[in-house]
PyMOL Python script that loads the backbone (N, CA, C, O; Angstrom):
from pymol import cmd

cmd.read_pdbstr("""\
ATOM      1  N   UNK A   1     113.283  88.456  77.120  1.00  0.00           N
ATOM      2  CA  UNK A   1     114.205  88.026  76.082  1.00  0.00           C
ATOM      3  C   UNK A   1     114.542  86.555  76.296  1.00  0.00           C
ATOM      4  O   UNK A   1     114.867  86.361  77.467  1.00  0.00           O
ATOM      5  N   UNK A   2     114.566  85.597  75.642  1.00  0.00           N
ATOM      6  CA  UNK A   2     114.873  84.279  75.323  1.00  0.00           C
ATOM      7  C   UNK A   2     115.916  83.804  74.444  1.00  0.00           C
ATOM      8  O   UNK A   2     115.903  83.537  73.242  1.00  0.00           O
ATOM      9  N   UNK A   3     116.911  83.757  75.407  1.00  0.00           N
ATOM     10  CA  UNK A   3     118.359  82.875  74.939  1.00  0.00           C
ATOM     11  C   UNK A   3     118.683  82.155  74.159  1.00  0.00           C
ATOM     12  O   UNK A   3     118.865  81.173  74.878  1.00  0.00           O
ATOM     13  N   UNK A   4     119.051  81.652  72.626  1.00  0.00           N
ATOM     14  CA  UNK A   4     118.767  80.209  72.996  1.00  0.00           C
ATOM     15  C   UNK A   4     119.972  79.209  73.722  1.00  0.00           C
ATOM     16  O   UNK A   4     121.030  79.573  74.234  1.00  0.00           O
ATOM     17  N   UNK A   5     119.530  78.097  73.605  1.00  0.00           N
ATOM     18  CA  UNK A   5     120.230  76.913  74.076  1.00  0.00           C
ATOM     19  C   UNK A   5     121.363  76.522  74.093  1.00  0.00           C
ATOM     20  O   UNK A   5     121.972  76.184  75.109  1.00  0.00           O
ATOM     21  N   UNK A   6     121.958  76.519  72.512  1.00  0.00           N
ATOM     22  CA  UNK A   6     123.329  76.680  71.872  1.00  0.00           C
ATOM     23  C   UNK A   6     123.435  77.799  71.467  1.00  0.00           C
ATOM     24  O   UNK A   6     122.391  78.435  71.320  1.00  0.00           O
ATOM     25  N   UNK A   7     124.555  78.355  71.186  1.00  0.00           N
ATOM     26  CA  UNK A   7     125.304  79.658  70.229  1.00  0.00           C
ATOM     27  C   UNK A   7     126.462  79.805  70.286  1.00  0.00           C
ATOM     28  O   UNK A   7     127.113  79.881  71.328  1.00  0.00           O
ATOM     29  N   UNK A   8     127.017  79.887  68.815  1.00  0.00           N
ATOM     30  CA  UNK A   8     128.422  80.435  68.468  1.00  0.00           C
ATOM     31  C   UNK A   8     128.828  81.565  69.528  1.00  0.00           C
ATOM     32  O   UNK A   8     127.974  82.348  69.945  1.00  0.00           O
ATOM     33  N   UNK A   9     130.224  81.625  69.967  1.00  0.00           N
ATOM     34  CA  UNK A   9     130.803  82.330  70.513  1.00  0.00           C
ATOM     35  C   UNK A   9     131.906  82.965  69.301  1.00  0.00           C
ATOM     36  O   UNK A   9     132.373  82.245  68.419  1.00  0.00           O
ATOM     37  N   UNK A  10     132.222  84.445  69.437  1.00  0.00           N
ATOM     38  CA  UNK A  10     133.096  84.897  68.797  1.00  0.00           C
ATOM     39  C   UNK A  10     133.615  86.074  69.640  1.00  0.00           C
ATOM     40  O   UNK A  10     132.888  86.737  70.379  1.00  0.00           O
ATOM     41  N   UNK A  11     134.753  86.251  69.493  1.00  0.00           N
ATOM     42  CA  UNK A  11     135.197  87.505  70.170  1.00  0.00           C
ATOM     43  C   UNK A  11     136.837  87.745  69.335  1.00  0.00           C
ATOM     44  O   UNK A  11     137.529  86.808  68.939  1.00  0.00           O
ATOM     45  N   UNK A  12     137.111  88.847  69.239  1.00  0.00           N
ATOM     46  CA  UNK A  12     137.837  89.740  68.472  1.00  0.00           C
ATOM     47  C   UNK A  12     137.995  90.780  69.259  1.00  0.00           C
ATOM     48  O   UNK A  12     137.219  91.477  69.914  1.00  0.00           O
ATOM     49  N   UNK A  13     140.364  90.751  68.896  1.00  0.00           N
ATOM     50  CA  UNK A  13     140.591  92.365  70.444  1.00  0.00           C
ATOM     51  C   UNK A  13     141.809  92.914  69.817  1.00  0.00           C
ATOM     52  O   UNK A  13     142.691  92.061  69.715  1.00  0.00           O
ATOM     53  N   UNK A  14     142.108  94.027  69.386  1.00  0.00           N
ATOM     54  CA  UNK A  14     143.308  94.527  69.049  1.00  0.00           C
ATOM     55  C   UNK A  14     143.847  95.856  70.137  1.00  0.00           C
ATOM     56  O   UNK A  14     143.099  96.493  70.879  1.00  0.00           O
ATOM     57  N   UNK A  15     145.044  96.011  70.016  1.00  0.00           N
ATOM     58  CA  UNK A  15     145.443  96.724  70.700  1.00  0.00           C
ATOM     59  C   UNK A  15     147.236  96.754  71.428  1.00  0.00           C
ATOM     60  O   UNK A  15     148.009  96.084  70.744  1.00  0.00           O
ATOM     61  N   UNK A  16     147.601  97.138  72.129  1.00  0.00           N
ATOM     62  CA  UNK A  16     148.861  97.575  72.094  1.00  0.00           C
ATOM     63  C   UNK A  16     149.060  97.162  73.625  1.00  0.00           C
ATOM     64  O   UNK A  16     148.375  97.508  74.588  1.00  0.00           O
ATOM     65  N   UNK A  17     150.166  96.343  73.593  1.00  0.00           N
ATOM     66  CA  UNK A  17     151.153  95.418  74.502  1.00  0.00           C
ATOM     67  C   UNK A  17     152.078  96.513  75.237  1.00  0.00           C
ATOM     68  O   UNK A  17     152.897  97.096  74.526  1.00  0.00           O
ATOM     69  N   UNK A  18     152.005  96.867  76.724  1.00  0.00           N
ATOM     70  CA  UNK A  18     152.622  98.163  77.202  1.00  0.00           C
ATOM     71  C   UNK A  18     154.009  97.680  77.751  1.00  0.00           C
ATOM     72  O   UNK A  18     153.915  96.668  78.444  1.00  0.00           O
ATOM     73  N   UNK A  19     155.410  98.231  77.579  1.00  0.00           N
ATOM     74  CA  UNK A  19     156.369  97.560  78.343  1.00  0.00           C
ATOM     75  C   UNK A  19     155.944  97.608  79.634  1.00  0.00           C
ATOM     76  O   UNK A  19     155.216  98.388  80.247  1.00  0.00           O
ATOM     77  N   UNK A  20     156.820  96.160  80.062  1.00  0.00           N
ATOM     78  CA  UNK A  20     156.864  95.885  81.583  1.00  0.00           C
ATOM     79  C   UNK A  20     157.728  96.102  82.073  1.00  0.00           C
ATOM     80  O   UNK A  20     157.655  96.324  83.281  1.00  0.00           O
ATOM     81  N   UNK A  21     159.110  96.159  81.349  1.00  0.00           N
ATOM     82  CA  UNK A  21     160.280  96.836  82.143  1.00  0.00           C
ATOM     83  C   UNK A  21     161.302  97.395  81.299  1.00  0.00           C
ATOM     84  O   UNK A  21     160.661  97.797  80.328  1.00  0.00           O
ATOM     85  N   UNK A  22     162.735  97.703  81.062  1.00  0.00           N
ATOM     86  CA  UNK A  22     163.263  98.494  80.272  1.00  0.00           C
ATOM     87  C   UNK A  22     163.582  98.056  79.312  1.00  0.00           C
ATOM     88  O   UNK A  22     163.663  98.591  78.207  1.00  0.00           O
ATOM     89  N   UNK A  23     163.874  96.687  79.733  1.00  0.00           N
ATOM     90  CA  UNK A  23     164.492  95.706  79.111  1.00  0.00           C
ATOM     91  C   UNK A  23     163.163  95.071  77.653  1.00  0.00           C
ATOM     92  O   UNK A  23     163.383  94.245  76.767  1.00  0.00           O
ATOM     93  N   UNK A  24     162.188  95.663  77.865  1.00  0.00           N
ATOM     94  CA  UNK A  24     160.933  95.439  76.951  1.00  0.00           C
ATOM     95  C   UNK A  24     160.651  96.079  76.493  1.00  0.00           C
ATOM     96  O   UNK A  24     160.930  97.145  77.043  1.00  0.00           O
ATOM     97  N   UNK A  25     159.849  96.263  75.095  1.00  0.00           N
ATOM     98  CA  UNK A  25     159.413  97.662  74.370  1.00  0.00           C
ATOM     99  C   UNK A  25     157.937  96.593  73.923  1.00  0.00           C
ATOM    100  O   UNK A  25     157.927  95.485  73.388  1.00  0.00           O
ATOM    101  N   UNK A  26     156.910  97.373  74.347  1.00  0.00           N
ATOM    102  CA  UNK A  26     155.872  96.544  73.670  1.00  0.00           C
ATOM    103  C   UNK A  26     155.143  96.821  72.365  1.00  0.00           C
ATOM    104  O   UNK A  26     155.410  97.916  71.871  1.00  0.00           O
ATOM    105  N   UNK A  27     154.373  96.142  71.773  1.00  0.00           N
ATOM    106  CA  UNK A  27     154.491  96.239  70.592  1.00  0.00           C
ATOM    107  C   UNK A  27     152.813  96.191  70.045  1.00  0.00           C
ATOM    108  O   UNK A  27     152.032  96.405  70.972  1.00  0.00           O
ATOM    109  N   UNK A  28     152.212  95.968  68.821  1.00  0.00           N
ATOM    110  CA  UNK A  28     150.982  95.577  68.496  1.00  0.00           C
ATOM    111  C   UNK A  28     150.714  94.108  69.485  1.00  0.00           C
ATOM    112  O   UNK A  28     151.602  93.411  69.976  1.00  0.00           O
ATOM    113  N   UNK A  29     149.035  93.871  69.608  1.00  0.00           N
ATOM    114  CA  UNK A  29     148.465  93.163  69.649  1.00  0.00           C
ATOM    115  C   UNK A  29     147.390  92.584  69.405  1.00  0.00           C
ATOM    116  O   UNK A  29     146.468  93.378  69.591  1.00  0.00           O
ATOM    117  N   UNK A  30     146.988  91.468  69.038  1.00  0.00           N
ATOM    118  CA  UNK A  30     145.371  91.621  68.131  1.00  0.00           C
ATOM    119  C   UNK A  30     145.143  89.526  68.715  1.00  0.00           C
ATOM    120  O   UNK A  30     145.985  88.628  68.727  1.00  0.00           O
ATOM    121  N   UNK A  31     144.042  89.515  68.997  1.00  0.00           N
ATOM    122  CA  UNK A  31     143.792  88.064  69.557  1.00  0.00           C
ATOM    123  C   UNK A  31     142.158  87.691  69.077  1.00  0.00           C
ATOM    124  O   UNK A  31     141.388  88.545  69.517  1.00  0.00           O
ATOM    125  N   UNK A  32     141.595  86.814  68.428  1.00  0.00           N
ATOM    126  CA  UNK A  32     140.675  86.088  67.966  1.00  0.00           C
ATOM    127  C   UNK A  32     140.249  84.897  68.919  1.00  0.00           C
ATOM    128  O   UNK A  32     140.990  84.040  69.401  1.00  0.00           O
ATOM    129  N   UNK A  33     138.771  85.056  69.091  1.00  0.00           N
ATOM    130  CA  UNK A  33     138.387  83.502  70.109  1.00  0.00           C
ATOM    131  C   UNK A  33     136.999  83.046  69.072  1.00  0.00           C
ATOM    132  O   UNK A  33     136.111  83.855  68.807  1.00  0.00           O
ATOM    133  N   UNK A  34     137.007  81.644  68.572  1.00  0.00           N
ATOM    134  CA  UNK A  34     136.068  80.758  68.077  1.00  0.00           C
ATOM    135  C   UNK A  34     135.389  79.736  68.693  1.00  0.00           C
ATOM    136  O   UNK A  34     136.067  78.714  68.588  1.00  0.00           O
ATOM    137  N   UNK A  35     134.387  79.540  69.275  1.00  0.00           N
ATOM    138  CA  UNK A  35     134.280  78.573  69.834  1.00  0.00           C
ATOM    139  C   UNK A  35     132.153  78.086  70.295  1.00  0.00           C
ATOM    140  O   UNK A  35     131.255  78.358  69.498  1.00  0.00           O
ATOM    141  N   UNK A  36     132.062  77.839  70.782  1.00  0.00           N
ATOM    142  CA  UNK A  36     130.503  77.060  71.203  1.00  0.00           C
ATOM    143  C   UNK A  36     129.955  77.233  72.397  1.00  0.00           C
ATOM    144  O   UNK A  36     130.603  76.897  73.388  1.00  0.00           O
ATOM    145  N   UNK A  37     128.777  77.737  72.520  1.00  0.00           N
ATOM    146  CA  UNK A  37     127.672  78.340  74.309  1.00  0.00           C
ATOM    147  C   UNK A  37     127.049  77.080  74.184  1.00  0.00           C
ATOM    148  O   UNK A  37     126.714  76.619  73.092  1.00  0.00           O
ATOM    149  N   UNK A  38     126.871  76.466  75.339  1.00  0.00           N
ATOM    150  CA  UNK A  38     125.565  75.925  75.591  1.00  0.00           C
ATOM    151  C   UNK A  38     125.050  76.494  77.048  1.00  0.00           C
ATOM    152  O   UNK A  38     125.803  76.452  78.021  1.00  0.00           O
ATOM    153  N   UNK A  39     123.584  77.082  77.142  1.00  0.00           N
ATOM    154  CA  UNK A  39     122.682  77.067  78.075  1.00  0.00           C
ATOM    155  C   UNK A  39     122.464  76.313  79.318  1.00  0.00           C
ATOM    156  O   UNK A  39     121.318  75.867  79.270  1.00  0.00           O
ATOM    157  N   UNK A  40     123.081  75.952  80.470  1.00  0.00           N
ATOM    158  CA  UNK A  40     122.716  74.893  81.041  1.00  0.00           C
ATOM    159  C   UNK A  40     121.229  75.149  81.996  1.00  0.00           C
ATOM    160  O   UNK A  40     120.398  74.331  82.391  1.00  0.00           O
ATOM    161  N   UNK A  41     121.304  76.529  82.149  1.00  0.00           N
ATOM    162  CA  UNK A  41     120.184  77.179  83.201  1.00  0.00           C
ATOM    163  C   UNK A  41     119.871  78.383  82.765  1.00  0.00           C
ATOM    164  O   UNK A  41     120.634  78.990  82.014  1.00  0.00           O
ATOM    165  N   UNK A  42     118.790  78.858  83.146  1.00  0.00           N
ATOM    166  CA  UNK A  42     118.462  80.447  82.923  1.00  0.00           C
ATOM    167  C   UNK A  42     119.774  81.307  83.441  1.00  0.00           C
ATOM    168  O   UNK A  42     119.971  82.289  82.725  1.00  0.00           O
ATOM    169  N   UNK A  43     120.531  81.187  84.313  1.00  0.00           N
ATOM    170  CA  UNK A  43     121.126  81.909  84.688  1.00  0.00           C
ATOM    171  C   UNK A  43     123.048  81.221  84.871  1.00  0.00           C
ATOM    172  O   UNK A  43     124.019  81.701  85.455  1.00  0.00           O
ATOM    173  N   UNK A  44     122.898  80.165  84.197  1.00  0.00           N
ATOM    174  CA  UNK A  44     124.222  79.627  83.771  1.00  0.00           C
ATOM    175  C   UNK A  44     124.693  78.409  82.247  1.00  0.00           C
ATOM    176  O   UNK A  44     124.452  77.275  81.833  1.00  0.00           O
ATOM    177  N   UNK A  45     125.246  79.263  82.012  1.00  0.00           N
ATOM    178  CA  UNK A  45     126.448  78.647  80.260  1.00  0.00           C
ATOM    179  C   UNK A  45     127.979  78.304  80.706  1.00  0.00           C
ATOM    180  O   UNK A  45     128.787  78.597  81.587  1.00  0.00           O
ATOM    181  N   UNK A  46     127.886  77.655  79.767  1.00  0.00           N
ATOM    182  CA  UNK A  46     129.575  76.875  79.836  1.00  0.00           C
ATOM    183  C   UNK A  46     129.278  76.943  78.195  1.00  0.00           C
ATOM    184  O   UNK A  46     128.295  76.818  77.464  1.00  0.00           O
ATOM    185  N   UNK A  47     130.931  77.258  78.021  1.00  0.00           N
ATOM    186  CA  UNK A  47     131.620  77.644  76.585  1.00  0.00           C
ATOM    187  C   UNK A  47     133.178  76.511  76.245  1.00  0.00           C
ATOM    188  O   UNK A  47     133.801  75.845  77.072  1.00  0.00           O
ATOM    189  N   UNK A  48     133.341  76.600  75.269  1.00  0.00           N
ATOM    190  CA  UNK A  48     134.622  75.885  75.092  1.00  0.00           C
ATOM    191  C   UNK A  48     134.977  76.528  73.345  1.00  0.00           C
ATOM    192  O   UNK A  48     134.566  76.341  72.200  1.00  0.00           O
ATOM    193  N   UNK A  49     135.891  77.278  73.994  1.00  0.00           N
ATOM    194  CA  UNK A  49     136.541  78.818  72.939  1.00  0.00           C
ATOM    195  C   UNK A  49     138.214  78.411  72.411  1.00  0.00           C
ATOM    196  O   UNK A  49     139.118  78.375  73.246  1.00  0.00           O
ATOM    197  N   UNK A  50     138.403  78.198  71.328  1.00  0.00           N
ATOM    198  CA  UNK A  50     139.418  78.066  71.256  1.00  0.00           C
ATOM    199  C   UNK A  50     140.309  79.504  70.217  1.00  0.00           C
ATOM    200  O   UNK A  50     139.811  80.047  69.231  1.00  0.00           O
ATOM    201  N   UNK A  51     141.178  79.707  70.601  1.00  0.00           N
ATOM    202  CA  UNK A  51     141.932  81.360  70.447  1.00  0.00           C
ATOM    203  C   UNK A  51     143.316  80.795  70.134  1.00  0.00           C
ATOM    204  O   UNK A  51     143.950  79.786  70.444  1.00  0.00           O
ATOM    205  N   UNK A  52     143.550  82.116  69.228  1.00  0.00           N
ATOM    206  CA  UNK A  52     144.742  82.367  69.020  1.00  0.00           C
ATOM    207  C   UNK A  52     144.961  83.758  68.937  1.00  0.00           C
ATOM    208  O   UNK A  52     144.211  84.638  68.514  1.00  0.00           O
ATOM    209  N   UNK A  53     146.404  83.846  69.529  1.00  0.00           N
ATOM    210  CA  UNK A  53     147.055  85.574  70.021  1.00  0.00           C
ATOM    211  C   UNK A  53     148.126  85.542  69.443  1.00  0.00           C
ATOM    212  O   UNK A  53     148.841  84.542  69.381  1.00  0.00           O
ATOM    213  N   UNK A  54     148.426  86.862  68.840  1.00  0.00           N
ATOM    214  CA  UNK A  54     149.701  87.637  67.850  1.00  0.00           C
ATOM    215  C   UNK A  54     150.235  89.138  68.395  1.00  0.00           C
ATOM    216  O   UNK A  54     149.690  90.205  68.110  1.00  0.00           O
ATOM    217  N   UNK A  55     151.412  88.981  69.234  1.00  0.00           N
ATOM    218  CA  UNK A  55     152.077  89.817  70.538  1.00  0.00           C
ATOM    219  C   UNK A  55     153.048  90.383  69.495  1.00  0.00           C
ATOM    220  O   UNK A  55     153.092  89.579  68.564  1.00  0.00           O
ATOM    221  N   UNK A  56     153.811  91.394  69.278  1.00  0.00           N
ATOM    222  CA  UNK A  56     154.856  92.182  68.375  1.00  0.00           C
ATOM    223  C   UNK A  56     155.480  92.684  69.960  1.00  0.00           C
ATOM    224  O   UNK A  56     154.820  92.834  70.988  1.00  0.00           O
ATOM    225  N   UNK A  57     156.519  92.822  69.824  1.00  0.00           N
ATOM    226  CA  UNK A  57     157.431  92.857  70.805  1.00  0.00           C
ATOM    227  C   UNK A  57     159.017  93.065  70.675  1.00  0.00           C
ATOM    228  O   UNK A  57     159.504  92.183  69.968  1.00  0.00           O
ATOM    229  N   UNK A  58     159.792  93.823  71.075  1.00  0.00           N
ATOM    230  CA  UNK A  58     161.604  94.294  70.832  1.00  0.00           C
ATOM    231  C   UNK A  58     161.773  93.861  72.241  1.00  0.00           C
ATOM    232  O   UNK A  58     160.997  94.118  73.162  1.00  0.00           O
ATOM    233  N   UNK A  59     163.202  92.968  72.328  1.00  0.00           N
ATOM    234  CA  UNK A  59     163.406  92.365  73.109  1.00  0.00           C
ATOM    235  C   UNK A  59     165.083  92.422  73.030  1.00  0.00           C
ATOM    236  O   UNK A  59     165.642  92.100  71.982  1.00  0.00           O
ATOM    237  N   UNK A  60     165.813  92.833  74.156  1.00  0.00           N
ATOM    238  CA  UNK A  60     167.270  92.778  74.305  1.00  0.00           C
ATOM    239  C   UNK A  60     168.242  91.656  73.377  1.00  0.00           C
ATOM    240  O   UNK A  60     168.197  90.579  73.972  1.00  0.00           O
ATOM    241  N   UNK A  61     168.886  91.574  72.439  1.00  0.00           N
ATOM    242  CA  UNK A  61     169.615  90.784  72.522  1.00  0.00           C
ATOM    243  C   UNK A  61     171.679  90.954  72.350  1.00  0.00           C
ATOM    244  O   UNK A  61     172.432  91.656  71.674  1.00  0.00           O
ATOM    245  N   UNK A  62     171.841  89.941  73.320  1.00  0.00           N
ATOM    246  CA  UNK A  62     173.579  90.125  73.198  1.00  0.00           C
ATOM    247  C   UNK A  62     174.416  89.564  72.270  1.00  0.00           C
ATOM    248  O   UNK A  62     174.738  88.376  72.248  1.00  0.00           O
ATOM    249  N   UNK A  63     174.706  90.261  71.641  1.00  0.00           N
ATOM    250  CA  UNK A  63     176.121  88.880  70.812  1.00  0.00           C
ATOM    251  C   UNK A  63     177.203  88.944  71.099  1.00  0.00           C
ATOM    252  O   UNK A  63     177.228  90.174  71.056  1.00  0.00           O
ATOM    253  N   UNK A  64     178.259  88.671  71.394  1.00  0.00           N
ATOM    254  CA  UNK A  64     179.360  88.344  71.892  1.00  0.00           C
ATOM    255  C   UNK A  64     180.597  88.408  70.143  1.00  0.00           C
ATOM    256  O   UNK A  64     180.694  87.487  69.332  1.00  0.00           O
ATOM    257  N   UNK A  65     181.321  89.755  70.073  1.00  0.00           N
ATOM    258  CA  UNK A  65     181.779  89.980  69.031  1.00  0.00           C
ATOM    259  C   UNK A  65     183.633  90.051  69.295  1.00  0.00           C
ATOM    260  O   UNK A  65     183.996  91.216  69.455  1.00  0.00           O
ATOM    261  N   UNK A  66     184.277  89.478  69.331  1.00  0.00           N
ATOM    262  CA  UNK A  66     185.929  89.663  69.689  1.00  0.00           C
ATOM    263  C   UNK A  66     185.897  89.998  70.750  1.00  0.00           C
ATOM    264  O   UNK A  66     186.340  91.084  71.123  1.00  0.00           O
ATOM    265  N   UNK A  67     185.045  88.636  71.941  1.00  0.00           N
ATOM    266  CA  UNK A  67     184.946  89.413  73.571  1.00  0.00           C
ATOM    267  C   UNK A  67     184.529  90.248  73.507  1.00  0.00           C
ATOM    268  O   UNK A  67     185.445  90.832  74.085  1.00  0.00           O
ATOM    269  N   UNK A  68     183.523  91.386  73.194  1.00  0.00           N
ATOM    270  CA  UNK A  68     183.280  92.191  73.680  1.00  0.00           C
ATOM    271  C   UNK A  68     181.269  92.348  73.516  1.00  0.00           C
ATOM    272  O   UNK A  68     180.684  92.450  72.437  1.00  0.00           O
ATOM    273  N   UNK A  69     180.899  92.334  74.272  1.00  0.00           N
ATOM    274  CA  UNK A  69     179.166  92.336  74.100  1.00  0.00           C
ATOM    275  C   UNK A  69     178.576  93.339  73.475  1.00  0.00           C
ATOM    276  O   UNK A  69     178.758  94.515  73.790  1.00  0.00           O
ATOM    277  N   UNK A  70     177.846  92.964  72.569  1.00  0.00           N
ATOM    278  CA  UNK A  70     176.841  94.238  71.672  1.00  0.00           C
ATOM    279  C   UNK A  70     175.278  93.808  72.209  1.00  0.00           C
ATOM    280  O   UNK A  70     175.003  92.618  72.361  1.00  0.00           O
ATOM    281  N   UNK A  71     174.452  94.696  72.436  1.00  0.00           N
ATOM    282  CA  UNK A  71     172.955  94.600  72.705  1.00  0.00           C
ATOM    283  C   UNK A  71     171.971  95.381  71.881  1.00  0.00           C
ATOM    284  O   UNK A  71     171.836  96.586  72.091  1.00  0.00           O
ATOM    285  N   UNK A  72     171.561  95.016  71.333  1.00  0.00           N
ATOM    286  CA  UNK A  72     170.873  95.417  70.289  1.00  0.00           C
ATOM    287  C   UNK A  72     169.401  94.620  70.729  1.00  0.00           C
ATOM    288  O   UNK A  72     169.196  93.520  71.242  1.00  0.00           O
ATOM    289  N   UNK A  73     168.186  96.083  70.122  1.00  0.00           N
ATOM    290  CA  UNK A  73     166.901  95.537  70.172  1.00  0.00           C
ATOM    291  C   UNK A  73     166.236  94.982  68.985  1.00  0.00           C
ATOM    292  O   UNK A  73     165.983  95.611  67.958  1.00  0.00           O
ATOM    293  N   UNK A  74     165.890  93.329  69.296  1.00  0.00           N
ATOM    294  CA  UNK A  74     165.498  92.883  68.321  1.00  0.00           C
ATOM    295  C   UNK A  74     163.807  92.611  68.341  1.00  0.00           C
ATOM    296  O   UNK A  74     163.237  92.541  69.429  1.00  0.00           O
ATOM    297  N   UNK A  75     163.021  92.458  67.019  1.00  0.00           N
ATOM    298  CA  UNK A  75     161.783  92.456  67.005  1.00  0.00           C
ATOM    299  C   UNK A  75     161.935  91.124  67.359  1.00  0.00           C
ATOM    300  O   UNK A  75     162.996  90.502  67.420  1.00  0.00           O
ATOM    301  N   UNK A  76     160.652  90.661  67.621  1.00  0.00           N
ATOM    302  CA  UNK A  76     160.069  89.063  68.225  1.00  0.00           C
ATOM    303  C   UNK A  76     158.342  88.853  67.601  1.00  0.00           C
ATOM    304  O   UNK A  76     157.576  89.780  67.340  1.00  0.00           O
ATOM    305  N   UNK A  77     158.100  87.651  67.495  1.00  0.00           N
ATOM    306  CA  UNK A  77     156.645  87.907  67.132  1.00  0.00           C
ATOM    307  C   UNK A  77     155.819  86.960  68.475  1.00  0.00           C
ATOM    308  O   UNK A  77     155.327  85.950  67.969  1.00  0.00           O
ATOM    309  N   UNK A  78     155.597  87.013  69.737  1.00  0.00           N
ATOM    310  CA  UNK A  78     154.627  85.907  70.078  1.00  0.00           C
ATOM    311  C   UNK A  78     153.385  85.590  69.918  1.00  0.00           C
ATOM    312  O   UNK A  78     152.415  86.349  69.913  1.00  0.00           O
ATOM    313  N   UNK A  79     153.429  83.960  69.727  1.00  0.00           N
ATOM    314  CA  UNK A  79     151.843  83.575  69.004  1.00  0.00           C
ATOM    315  C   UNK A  79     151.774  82.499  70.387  1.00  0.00           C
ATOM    316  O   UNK A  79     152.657  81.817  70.907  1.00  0.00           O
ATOM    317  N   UNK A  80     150.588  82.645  70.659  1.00  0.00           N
ATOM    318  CA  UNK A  80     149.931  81.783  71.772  1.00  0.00           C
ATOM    319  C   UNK A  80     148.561  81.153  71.163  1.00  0.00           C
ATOM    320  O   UNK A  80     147.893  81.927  70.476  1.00  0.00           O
ATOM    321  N   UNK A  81     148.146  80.034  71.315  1.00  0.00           N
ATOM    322  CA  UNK A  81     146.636  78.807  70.881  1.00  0.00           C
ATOM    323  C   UNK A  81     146.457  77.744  71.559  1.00  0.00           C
ATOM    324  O   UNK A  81     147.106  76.705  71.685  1.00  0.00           O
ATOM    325  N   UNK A  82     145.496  78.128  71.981  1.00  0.00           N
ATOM    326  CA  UNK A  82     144.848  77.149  73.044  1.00  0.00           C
ATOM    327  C   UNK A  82     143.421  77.134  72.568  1.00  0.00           C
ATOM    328  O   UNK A  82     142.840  77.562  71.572  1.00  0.00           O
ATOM    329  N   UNK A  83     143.038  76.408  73.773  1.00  0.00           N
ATOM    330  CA  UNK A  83     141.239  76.462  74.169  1.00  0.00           C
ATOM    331  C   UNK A  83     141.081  76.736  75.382  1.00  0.00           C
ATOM    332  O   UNK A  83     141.896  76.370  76.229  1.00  0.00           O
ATOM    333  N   UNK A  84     140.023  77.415  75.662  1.00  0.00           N
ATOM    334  CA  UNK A  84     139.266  78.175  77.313  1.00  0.00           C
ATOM    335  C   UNK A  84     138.345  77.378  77.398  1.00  0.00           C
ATOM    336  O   UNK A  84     137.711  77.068  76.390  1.00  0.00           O
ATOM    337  N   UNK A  85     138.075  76.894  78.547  1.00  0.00           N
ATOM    338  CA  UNK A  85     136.565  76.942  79.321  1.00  0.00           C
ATOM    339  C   UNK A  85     136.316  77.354  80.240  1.00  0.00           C
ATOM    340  O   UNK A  85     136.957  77.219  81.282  1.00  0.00           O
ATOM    341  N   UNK A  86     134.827  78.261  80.006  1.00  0.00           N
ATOM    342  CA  UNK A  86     134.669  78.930  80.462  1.00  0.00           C
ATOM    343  C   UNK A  86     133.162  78.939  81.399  1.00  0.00           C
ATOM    344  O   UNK A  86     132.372  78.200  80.811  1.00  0.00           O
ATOM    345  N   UNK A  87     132.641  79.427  82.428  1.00  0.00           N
ATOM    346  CA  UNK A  87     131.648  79.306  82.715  1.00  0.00           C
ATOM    347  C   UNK A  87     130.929  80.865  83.340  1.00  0.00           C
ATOM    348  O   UNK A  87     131.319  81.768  84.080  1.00  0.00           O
ATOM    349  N   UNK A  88     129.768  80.578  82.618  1.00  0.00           N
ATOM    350  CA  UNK A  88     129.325  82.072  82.895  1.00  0.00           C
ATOM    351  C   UNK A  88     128.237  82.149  83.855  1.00  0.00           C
ATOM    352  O   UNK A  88     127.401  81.270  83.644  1.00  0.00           O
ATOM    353  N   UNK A  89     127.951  82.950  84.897  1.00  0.00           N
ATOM    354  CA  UNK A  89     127.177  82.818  86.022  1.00  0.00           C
ATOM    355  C   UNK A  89     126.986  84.082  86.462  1.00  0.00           C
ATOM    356  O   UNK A  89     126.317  84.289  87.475  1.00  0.00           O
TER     357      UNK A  89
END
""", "prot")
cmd.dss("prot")
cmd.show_as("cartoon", "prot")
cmd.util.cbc("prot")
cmd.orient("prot")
């Protein structure tokens, strides 16, 4: 089988964010990567992938009502975007 040289990278991931502690409820998750392979050797590539991630998440919050504290779980959305490099070997 013969590689080629360059190639699009794509990768696509959904799935579900598990709490980490009580104080967390986890939520959907789904993350997309776009980005470019190049070949440097038969047996090594370097990539440069750039992604973005969409975290759903309930998260503690306090309000402070006539002195007295209420905590209520509120939804949150985190979005994370960057770029990776990566090297494959």
């Amino acid at each position: 089988m013969i590689e080629a040289k360059h190639a699009p990278v794509f990768g696509f991931g959904i799935g579900y964010g598990v709490a980490l502690s009580r104080d967390y409820l986890g939520g959907i998750y789904a993350g997309v990567d776009l980005g470019y392979r190049c070949q440097l050797n038969p047996k090594t590539a370097i990539a440069l992938v750039a992604f973005a991630n969409f975290q759903q998440a309930q998260v503690p919050v306090t309000t402070e009502i006539e002195g007295l504290p209420f905590t209520n779980k509120s939804g949150r959305n985190i979005v994370a975007a960057g770029l990776k490099l990566a090297l494959y070997f």
